[in-house]
C-alpha positions as CSV (number, residue, x, y, z in Angstrom):
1,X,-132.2,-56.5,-98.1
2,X,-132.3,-53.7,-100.8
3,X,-129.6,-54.6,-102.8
4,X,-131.4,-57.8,-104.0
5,X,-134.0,-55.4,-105.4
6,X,-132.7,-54.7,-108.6
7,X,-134.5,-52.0,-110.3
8,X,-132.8,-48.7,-108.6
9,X,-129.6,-49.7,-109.2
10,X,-129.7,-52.0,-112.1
11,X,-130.8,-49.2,-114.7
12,X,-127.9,-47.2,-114.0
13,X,-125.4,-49.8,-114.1
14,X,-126.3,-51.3,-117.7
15,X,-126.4,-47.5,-118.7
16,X,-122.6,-46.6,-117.2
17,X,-121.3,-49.8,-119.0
18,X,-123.2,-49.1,-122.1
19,X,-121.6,-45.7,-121.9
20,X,-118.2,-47.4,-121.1
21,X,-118.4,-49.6,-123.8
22,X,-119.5,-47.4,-126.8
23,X,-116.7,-44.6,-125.9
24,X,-113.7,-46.2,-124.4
25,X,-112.4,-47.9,-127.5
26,X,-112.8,-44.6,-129.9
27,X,-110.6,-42.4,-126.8
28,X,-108.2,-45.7,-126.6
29,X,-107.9,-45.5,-130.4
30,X,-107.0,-41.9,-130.9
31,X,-104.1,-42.0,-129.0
32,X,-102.8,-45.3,-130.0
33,X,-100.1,-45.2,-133.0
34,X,-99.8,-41.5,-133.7
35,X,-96.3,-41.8,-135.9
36,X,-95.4,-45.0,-137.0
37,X,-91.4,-44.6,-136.9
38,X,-89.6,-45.7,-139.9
39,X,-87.3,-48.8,-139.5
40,X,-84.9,-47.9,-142.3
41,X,-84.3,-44.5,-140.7
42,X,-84.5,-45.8,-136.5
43,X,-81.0,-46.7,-135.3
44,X,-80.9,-49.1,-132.7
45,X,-78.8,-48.3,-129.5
46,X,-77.7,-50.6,-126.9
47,X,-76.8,-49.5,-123.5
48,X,-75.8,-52.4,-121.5
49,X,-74.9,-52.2,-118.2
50,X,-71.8,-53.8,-117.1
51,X,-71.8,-55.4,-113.8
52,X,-69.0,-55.1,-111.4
53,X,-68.2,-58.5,-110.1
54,X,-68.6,-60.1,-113.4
């Protein structure tokens, strides 16, 4: 059975995950909190939806 053997495959699965590891969290990162909004400024609006039958 070749997929016991691990040496073609092996090599470039510990490289795709080393790859995965070291540049998914920087791409993750860049978009993650681009403008913090501003609390005092933010007004809060509730819609609420009104049922029928109650």
């Amino acid at each position: 059975m070749p997929q016991l053997i691990p040496e073609p495959w092996f090599l470039i699965f510990f490289t795709s995950w080393i790859i995965f590891i070291s540049f998914a969290p920087s791409k993750i990162l860049s978009h993650h909190a681009l403008s913090d909004p501003n609390l005092k400024t933010t007004k809060t609006f509730y819609n609420f939806w009104t049922w029928p039958w109650q």
